[in-house]
C-alpha positions in Angstrom: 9.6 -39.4 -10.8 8.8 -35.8 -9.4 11.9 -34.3 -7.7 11.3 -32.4 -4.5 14.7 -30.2 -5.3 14.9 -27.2 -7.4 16.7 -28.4 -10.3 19.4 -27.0 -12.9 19.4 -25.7 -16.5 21.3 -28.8 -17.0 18.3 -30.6 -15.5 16.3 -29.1 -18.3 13.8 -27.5 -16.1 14.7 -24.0 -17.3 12.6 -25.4 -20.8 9.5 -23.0 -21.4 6.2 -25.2 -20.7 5.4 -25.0 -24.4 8.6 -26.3 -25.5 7.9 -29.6 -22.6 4.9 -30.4 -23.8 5.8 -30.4 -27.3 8.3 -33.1 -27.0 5.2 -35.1 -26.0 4.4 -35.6 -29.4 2.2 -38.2 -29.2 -0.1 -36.3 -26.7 -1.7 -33.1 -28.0 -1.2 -30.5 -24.9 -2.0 -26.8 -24.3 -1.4 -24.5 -21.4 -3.5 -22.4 -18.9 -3.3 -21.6 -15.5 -5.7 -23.0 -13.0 -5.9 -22.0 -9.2 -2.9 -20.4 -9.8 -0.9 -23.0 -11.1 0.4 -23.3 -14.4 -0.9 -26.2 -15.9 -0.8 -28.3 -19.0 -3.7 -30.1 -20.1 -2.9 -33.1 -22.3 -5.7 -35.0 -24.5 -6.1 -38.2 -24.8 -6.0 -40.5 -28.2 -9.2 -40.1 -30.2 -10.1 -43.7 -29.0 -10.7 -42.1 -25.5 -12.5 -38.5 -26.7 -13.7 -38.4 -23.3 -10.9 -38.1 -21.0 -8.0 -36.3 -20.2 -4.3 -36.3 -18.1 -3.8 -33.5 -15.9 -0.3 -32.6 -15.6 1.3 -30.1 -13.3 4.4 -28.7 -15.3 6.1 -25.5 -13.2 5.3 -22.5 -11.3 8.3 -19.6 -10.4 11.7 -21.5 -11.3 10.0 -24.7 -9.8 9.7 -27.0 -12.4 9.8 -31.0 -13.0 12.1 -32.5 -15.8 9.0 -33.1 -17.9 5.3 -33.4 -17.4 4.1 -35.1 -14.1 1.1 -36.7 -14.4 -1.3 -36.6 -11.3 -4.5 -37.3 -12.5 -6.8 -38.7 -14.8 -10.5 -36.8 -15.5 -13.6 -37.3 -17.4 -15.5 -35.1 -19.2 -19.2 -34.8 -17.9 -21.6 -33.0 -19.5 -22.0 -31.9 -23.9 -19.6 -32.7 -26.0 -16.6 -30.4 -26.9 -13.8 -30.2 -29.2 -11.4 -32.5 -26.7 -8.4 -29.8 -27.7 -9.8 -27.0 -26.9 -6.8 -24.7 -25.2 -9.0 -22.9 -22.9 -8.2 -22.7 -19.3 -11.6 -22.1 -18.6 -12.4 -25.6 -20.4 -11.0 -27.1 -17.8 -14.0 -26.3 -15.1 -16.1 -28.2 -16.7 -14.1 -31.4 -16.1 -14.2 -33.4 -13.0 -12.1 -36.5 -11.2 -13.0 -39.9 -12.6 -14.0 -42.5 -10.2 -10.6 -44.2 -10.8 -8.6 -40.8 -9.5 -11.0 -39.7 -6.7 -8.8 -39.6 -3.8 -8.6 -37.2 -1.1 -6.7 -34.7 -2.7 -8.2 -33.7 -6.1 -10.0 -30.9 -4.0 -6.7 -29.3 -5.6 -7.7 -29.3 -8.9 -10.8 -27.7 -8.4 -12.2 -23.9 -9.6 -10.8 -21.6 -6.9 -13.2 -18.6 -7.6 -12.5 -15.7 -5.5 -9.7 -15.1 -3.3 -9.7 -12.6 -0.3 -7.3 -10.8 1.4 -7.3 -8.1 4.9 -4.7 -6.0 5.5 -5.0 -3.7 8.4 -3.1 -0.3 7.9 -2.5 1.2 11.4 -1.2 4.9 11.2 0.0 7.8 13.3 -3.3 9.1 13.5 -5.7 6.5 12.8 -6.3 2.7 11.5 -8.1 1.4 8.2 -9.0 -2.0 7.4 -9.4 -2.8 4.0 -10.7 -6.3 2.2 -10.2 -7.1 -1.1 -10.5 -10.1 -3.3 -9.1 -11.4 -6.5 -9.7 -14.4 -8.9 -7.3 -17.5 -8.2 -5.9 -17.4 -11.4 -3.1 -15.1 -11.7 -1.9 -12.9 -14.5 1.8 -13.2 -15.2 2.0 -14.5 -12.0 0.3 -11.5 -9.6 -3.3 -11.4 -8.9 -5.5 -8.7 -10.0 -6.9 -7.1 -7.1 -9.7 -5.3 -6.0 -10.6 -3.3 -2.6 -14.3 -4.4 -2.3 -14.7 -2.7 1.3 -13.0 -0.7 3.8 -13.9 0.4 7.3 -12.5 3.4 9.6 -11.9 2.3 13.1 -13.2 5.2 14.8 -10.2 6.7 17.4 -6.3 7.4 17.5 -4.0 5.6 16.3 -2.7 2.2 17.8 0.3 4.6 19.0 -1.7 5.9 21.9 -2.7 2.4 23.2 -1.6 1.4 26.6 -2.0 4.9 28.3 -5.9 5.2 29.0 -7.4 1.8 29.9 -10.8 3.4 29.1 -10.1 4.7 25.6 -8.4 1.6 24.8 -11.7 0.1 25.4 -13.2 2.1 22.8 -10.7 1.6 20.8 -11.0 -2.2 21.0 -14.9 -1.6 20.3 -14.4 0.2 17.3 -11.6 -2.7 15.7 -14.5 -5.4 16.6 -17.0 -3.3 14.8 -15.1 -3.2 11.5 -13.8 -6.9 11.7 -17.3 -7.9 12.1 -18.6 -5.9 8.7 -15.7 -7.6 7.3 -16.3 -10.9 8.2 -20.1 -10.7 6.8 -18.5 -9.9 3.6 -16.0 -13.0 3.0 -18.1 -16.3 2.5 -18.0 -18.5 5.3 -16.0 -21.5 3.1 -13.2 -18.5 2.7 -12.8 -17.4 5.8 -9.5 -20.1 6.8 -8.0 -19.6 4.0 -8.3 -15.9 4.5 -4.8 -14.3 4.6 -4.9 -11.0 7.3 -1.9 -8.8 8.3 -1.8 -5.6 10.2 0.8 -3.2 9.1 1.8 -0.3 11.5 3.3 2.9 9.4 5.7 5.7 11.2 3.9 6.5 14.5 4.9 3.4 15.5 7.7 3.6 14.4 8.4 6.3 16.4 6.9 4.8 19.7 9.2 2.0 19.3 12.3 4.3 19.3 10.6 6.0 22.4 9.0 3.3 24.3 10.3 -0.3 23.1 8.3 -1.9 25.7 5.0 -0.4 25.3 5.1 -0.9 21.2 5.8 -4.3 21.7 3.0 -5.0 24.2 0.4 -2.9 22.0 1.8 -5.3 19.2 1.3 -8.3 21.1 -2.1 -7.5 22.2 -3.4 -6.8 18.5 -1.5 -10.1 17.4 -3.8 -11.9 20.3 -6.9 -10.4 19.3 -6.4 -10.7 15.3 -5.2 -14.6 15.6 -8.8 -15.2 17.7 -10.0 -14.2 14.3 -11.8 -16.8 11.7 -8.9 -16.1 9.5 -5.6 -16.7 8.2 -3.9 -14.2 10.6 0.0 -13.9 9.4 1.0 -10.7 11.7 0.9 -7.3 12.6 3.9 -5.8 12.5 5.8 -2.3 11.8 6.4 -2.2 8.4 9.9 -0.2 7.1 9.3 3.6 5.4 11.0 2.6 2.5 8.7 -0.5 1.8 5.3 1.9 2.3 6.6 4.2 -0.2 6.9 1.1 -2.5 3.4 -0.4 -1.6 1.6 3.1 -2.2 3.8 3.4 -6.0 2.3 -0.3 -7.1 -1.1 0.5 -5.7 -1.0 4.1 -7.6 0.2 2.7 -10.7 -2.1 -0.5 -10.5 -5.2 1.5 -9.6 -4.2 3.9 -13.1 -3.9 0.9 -15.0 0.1 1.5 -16.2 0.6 -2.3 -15.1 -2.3 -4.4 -17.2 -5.5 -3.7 -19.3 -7.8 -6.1 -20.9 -7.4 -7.2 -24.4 -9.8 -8.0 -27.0 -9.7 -11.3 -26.3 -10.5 -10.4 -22.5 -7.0 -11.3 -21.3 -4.7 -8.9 -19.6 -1.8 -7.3 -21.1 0.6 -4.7 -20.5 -0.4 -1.4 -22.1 1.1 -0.6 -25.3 4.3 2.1 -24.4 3.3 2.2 -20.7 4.9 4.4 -18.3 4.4 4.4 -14.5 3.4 7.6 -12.3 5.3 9.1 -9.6 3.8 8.3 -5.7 3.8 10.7 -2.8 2.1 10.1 0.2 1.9 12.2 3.7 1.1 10.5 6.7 0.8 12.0 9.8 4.2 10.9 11.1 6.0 10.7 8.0 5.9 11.4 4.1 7.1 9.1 1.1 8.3 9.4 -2.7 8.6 6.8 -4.9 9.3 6.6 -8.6 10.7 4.4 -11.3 14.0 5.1 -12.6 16.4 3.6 -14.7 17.6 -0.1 -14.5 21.0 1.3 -14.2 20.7 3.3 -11.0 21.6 1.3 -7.3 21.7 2.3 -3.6 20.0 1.9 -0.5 16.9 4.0 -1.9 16.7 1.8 -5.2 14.1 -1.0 -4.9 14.0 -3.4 -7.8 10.4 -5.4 -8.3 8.7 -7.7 -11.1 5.1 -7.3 -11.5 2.7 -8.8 -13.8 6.1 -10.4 -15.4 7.7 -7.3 -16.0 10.8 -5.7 -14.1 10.7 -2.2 -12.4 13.5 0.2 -10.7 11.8 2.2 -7.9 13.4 5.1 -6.0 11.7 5.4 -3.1 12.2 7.3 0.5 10.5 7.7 3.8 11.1 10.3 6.1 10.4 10.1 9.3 9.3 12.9 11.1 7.8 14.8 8.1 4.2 13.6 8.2 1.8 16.4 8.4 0.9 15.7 12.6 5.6 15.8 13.7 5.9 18.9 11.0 3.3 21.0 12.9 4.6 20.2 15.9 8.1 20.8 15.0 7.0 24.6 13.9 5.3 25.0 16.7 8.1 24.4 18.9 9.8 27.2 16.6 6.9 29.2 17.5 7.1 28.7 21.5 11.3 28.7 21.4 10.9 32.2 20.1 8.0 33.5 22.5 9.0 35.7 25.5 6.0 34.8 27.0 4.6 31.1 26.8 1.6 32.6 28.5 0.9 35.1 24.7 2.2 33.3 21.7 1.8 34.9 18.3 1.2 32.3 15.6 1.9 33.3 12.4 0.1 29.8 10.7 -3.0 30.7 12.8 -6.1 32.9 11.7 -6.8 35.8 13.2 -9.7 35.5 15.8 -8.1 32.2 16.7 -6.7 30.9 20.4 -6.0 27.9 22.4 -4.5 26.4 25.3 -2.2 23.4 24.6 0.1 21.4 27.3 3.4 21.2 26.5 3.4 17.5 26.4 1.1 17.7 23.0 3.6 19.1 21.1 7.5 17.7 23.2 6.1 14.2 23.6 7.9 12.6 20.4 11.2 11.8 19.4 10.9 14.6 16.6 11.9 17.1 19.0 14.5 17.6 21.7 12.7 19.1 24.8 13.8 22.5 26.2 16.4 22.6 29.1 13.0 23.6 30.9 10.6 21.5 29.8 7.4 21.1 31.7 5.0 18.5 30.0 2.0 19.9 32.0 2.4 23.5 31.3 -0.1 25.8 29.6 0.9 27.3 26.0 -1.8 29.8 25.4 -1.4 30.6 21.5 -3.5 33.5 19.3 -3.5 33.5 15.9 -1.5 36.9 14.2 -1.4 35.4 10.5 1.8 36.5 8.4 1.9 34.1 5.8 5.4 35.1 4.6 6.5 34.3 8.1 4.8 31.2 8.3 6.5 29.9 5.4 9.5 30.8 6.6 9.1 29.1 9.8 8.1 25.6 7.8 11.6 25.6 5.6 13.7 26.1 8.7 12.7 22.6 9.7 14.4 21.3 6.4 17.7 20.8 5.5 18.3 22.3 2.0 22.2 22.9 2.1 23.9 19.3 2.8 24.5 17.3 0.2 26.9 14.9 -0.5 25.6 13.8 -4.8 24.9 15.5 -7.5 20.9 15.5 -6.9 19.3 15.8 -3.1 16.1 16.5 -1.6 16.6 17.8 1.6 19.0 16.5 4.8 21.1 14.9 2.8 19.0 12.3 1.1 20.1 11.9 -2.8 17.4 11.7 -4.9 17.5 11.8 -9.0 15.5 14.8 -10.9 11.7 14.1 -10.9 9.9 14.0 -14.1 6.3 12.9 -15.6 3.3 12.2 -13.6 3.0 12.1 -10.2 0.2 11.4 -7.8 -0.3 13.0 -4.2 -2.6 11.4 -1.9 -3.5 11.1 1.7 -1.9 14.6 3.6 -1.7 15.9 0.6 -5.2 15.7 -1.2 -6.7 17.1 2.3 -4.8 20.0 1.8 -6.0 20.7 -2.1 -9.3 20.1 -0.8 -9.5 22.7 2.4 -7.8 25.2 -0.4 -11.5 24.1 -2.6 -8.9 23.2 -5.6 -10.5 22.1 -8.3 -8.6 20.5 -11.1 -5.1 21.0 -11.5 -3.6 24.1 -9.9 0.0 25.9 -11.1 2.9 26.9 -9.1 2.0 30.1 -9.0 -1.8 30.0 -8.8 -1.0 27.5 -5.2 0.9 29.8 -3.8 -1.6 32.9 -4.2 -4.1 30.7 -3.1 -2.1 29.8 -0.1 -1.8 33.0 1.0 -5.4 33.9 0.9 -6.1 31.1 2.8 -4.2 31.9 5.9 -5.3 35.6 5.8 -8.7 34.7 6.1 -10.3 35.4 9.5 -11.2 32.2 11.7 -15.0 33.0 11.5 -15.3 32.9 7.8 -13.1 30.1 7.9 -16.1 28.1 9.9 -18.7 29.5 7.6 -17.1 28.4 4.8 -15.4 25.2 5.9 -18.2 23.6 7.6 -17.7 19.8 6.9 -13.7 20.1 7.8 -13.6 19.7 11.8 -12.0 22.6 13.5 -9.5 20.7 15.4 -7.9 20.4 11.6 -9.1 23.7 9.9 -6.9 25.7 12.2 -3.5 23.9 11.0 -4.2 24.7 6.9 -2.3 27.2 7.0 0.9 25.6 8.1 -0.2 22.8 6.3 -0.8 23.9 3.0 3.0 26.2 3.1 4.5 22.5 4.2 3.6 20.7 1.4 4.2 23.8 -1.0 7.9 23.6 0.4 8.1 19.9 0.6 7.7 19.6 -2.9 9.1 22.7 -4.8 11.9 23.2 -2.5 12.6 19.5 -1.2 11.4 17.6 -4.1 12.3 20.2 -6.3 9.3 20.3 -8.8 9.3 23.7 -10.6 6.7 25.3 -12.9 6.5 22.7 -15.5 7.1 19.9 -13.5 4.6 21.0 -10.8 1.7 20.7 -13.6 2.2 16.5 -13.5 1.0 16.3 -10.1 -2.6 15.5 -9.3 -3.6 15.6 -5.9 -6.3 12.5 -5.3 -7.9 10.7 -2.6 -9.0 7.6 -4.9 -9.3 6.4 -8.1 -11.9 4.4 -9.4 -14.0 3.9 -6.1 -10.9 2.2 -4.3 -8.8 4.7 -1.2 -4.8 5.1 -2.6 -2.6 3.9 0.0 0.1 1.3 0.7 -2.0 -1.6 1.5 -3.6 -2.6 -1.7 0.2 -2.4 -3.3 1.4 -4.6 0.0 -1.9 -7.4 -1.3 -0.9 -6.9 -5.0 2.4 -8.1 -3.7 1.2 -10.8 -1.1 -0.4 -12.6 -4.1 2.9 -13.1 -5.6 4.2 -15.0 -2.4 1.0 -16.7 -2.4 0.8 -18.8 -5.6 4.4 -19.9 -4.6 3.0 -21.5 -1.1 0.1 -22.6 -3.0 1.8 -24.6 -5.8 4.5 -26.5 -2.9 1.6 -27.3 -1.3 0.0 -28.9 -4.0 3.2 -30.9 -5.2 3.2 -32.1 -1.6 -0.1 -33.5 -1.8 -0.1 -35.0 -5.1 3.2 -36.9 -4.6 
C-alpha cells in the first residue's frame, strides 16, 4: 500500500530506483522518465509478450517502499523487443481496456510544456514565452525562449499617475498577451503557468508610495488572472534572487550546465566551469558568481541544477541602475551650480541643452531633496564636456573606503576577488554598443575610447548615432564612465581580469535576463506539483 507520508531511510525509500526494481527479480524492469516522472517500466512473463505493469517508483525524496503498481497496458501496434529500456518506448503503449479509467490521461506523452513570465522593469516591461519538453533532465527542464514581446511604454512604476497613459499602457500589455496567446496551443493554454516579476523600480515605489505599488500590483494581478492561463502572480521579486536568475540563464544559455551526448542525452560538460553574470537595470545593477562550497553569508546562494550543486555570490544594489546613477550625478551637477538657470555639464556634448523640472531627477528615494526643493522648477543644463571631471563626478556617488572584510566592492558590501569569465548584459551591452565596440576591448583601449566619445560634438554625435534615440545618446557619456568605474573600481576587475568580460545582448537567438533563469528554475518546482498530483489520482 502506497503511503501518503514522506518516509525514512529506515523505511527504505532512500534505495536508488535501480536497486528497487532489482529486488523484483522475477520481473525484468528498467527506468526512464515520462511526463516528468521517474518511472519504472516492468515486463511481463514471456507468456504475456504483449503487456506491461506501469509502476510509479519516486520523484525528489518522495518515494514508496517498493514499486506501486498503477496500471496495466498493452502494446498496440509492430512487435518489439518487450525489454526494451527506452523511455521513449513507452509512447507507443496505451491503457488496456481492463485499466481505462478516468485517470490514465496521466500516463500519457506530455509533448511540449510552456511557460510566461513577465519581467516588469524600471524603465520598461518584456514578456517572454518559452517552452520545454515534459521530460526533465536531472530533474530541471530544458528551456527555450521561443518569443518575446516589448510592451511599448514606461515601466509599470509610472502607473497610477496619468489615467490616459495608463490606457496606452494597458493597450500595449493586451497587444503582446494576444501574440502570445496565438503561439501556445489552445489544449496548453490552462495548464499554462504565467508570473509577472517586477525588478528595482518597483522596488523603489514601494519604499516611496506603499499604496500606489500595491494598487498597480493589484490591478496587473486582475487583468493577468482574466488570462486563458495558469496565472500564479505578479509580484516584486528580491535583488538578490534577479542576480541569481540572470547567472542560471547566462550559464544555461552558454551551455556550462548540459550538452548533448552521443547518444542524444544530456550531460554535464566534461570539466565545466560557470561564467560570472552582471546585469544593469535602470534602477539597479547585479553580480553574481559561483564560488566555493565553503564560503556563507547573506550574499551566498546555494542551488542544484540539472542534479548538480552550485555556490552563487550574488548582490543587488539598489539605486545603481543606469536611470538612479544619472540622476544621482546630476543632482551633483545642480548642488554645485550657482545658477540653476546655466548649468555646465561636464557628461554632456558640447552643442547640447535642455530644460528638465526638478521633479525628473528629486522624485526617487535615491536622493534626498534640497532644503529648497521645488519639484516644478526649470534646470536649464548645456553641455561643457570634461571627461576627467565627469568621471570624477560618477565615483563620488560610490563608497570605496568602508569596509568591514578582507574583500569589498563598494559601500560596504564584501564581495570575494572576481576571476574567469564574465558576461555583461542589458545597461551594460548598450553602452559597448553606443562606443561601436566591436569584440572584446582592454582596460586601456575602453577608457581612451570613453574619452573620445564624450568630446565629440552633439551634431556628429546624431550623424553618426542615428538608430540610438537622442533622449539616450545624450547620457553615454556618463554612462559609459559609470560602468568603467562600477567595474574596475567597484568590482575591481583590473587589466587581465577585465579581458574575461564580454559585453552581450543575447546568445543564441534568446534576450539574457533573469526571467528565463526564474523558468529554468519554476520547472524544478513544477515536476514536484506534478508527481503529488499524480499519486493523488492514482491512489
Amino acid at each position: 500500500m502506497f503511503n501518503h507520508g514522506t518516509q525514512t531511510e529506515e523505511e527504505g525509500s532512500a534505495l536508488p530506483l535501480s536497486l528497487q526494481l532489482h529486488s523484483l527479480s522475477w520481473l525484468p524492469c528498467s527506468t526512464g522518465v515520462v511526463g516528468g516522472v521517474e518511472v519504472g517500466l516492468c515486463i511481463a512473463p514471456p507468456t504475456f509478450p504483449h503487456s506491461f505493469t506501469l509502476c510509479v517508483v519516486g520523484v525528489h525524496n518522495f518515494a514508496s517502499s517498493g514499486p506501486i503498481t498503477i496500471k496495466q497496458f498493452e502494446r498496440h501496434g509492430s512487435s518489439e523487443s518487450s525489454h526494451s529500456n527506452s523511455a521513449d518506448q513507452l509512447r507507443k503503449w496505451r491503457p488496456s481496456s481492463q485499466s481505462a479509467t478516468s485517470d490514465t490521461w496521466a500516463f500519457k506523452e506530455y509533448g511540449l510544456e510552456y511557460g510566461i513570465v513577465i519581467d516588469s522593469g524600471s524603465s520598461r516591461s518584456s514578456v517572454y514565452l518559452y517552452e520545454w519538453p515534459g521530460e526533465k533532465q536531472n530533474e530541471t527542464g530544458v528551456v527555450t525562449e521561443i518569443l518575446n514581446c516589448r510592451v511599448d511604454g514606461d515601466g509599470i512604476s509610472e502607473m497610477k499617475v496619468d489615467p490616459q497613459k495608463d490606457e496606452k499602457s494597458w493597450t500595449a500589455f493586451r497587444k503582446c498577451m494576444a501574440q502570445i496567446t496565438v503561439a501556445i496551443p489552445a489544449e496548453k493554454h490552462k495548464t499554462t503557468p504565467l508570473f509577472l516579476g517586477a525588478t528595482a523600480g518597483m522596488r523603489l515605489l514601494h519604499q516611496l508610495d506603499e499604496q500606489r505599488s500595491n494598487e498597480i500590483l493589484a490591478s496587473l494581478r486582475t487583468y493577468l488572472s482574466s488570462l486563458p492561463f495558469d496565472f500564479h502572480n505578479a509580484s516584486i521579486i528580491a535583488g538578490q534572487e534577479e542576480g541569481l536568475y540572470g547567472w542560471i540563464t547566462v550559464n544555461y544559455l552558454m551551455g556550462n550546465f548540459l550538452e548533448k551526448n552521443l547518444w542524444n542525452t544530456y550531460v554535464q560538460p566534461e570539466g565545466a566551469k560557470t561564467v560570472g553574470s552582471m546585469d544593469l537595470g535602470g534602477a539597479s545593477t547585479q553580480i553574481a558568481f559561483a564560488v566555493q562550497d565553503d564560503l556563507e553569508g547573506p550574499d551566498y546562494m546555494p542551488i542544484k541544477l540539472y542534479g548538480y550543486p552550485y555556490n552563487v555570490y550574488t548582490h543587488s544594489f539598489l539605486c545603481y541602475g543606469k536611470n538612479e546613477a544619472e540622476k544621482r550625478v546630476l543632482d551633483k551637477i545642480v548642488q554645485e551650480s550657482r545658477d540653476p538657470a546655466y548649468i555646465l555639464n561636464p557628461c554632456y556634448p558640447e552643442g547640447f541643452n535642455i530644460t528638465v523640472k526638478a521633479s525628473s531627477i528629486y522624485e526617487t528615494q535615491c536622493i534626498e531633496k534640497p532644503a529648497n526643493y521645488n519639484p516644478d522648477q526649470d534646470l536649464f543644463m548645456v553641455g561643457a564636456p570634461d571627461s576627467d571631471k565627469c568621471r570624477s563626478l560618477v565615483k563620488s556617488i560610490f563608497d570605496f573606503k568602508t569596509c568591514s572584510s578582507a574583500h569589498c566592492s563598494f559601500n560596504g558590501v564584501e564581495q570575494p576577488p572576481v576571476t574567469g569569465e564574465f558576461m555583461a548584459y542589458a545597461g551594460f551591452f548598450y553602452v559597448k554598443r553606443a562606443l561601436h565596440l566591436n569584440g572584446s576591448v582592454d582596460f586601456d583601449q575602453f577608457q581612451s575610447l570613453v574619452r573620445e566619445f564624450c568630446h565629440t560634438n552633439w551634431t556628429e554625435l546624431r550623424e553618426e548615432k542615428k538608430w540610438i534615440s537622442e533622449r539616450y545618446l545624450k547620457s553615454y557619456c556618463q554612462g559609459a564612465h559609470y560602468i568603467f568605474t562600477l567595474l574596475a573600481d567597484g568590482y575591481k576587475f583590473d587589466k587581465e581580469t577585465w579581458k574575461g568580460i564580454s559585453f552581450q545582448k543575447e546568445v543564441k537567438d534568446t534576450s539574457v535576463g533573469w526571467s528565463l533563469g526564474y523558468m529554468l528554475t519554476l520547472t524544478i518546482v513544477m515536476v514536484v506539483i506534478v508527481f503529488i498530483f499524480l499519486i493523488r489520482t492514482c491512489y
